[in-house]
C-alpha positions, 0 to 999 in steps of 0.5 A, spaced: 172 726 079 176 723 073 174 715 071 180 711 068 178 706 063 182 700 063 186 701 057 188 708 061 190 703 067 194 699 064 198 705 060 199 709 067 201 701 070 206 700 065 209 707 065 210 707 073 212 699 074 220 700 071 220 706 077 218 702 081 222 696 080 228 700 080 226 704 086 225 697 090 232 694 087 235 700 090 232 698 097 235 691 096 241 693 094 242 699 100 239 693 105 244 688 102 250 693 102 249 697 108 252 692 114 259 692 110 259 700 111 262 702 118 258 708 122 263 713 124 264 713 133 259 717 137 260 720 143 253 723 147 253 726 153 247 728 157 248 734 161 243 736 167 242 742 170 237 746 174 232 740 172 234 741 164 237 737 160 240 736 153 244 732 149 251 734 146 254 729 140 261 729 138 264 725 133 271 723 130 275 730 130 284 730 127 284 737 131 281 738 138 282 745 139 276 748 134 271 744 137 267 749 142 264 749 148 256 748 149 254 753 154 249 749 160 243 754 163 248 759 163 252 757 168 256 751 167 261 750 160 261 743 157 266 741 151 266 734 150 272 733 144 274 726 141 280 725 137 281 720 131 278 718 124 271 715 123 270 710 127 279 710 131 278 713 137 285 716 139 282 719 145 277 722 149 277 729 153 270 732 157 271 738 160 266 742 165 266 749 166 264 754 172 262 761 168 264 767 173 264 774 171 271 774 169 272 768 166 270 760 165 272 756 171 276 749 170 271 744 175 273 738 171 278 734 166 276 728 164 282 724 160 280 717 157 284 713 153 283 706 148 282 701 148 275 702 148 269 697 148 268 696 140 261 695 136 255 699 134 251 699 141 252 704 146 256 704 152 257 707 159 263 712 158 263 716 164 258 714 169 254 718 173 257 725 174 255 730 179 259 737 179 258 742 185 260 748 184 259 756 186 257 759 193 250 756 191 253 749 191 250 750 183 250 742 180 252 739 173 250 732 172 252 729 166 253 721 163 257 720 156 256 714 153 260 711 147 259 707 140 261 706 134 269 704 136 272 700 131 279 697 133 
C-alpha cells in the first residue's frame, strides 16, 4: 500500500483538475445543446406469438424495398417500413406474413399515411392487432407505436 504526502497530493490534484474541468464543461454544454437537436422518428412494434414476444425498430428510410422482413417463431414474417428523412415521416407501410412451404402468405397490408402526431413521446399507431391464420388458427399479435415525427 503506497502513502501519499500532501505535496504528492497536490501534484496528482493540480494535474487532474484541468481534465476534470474541461470534462464537466463538455457535460454542460452537451445538456444546454442537446434540446435544440431533433431525434430522428422511430417506429417500435411489439410483435407476439406463441406467448414470445419481441420488438422490431424502424427508422426513416428514402428506399423501402431493402428493408427486410423479421421472421416471427418461424411462422409468421413482419416487415415494418417507414419512408422519409430523419424525423418527416412520408408514410408507413407494415406488412404481416404467413410462411408456408411454397412461399410467404400476405395476411396484412397496413398503409398509414400523415399527418401523424408530432413529439418526442410515443404514441399508438396501430392499436392492438390479432392475426389468425393457418388450419391451426396460429395467431400474431402486434402493436406499432409511433415518435419523433416532426412536421
Amino acid at each position: 500500500m503506497r502513502w501519499w504526502c500532501s505535496h504528492e497530493l497536490h501534484q496528482i490534484v493540480a494535474m487532474k483538475l484541468p481534465l476534470r474541468l474541461i470534462t464537466l464543461a463538455l457535460g454542460f454544454a452537451t445538456g444546454l445543446f442537446s434540446p435544440m437537436v431533433s431525434a430522428d422518428a422511430l417506429l417500435r412494434c411489439e410483435l407476439t406469438y406463441a406467448g414470445s414476444t419481441q420488438v422490431l425498430e424502424a427508422t426513416a428510410v428514402r428506399d423501402p424495398y431493402p428493408v427486410p422482413s423479421v421472421d416471427i417463431g418461424g411462422r409468421f414474417w413482419f416487415k415494418a417500413v417507414m419512408v422519409g428523412q430523419a424525423a418527416r415521416v412520408d408514410y408507413i407501410k407494415l406488412y404481416a406474413y404467413l410462411d408456408t412451404p411454397k412461399q410467404a402468405l400476405l395476411l396484412q397490408e397496413a398503409v398509414y399515411l400523415p399527418p401523424f402526431q408530432t413529439g418526442s413521446a410515443p404514441y399508438s399507431l396501430t392499436g392492438r392487432q390479432h392475426l389468425y391464420a393457418d388450419v391451426m388458427e396460429r395467431e400474431l399479435i402486434y402493436h406499432c407505436s409511433l415518435q419523433g415525427v416532426q412536421p
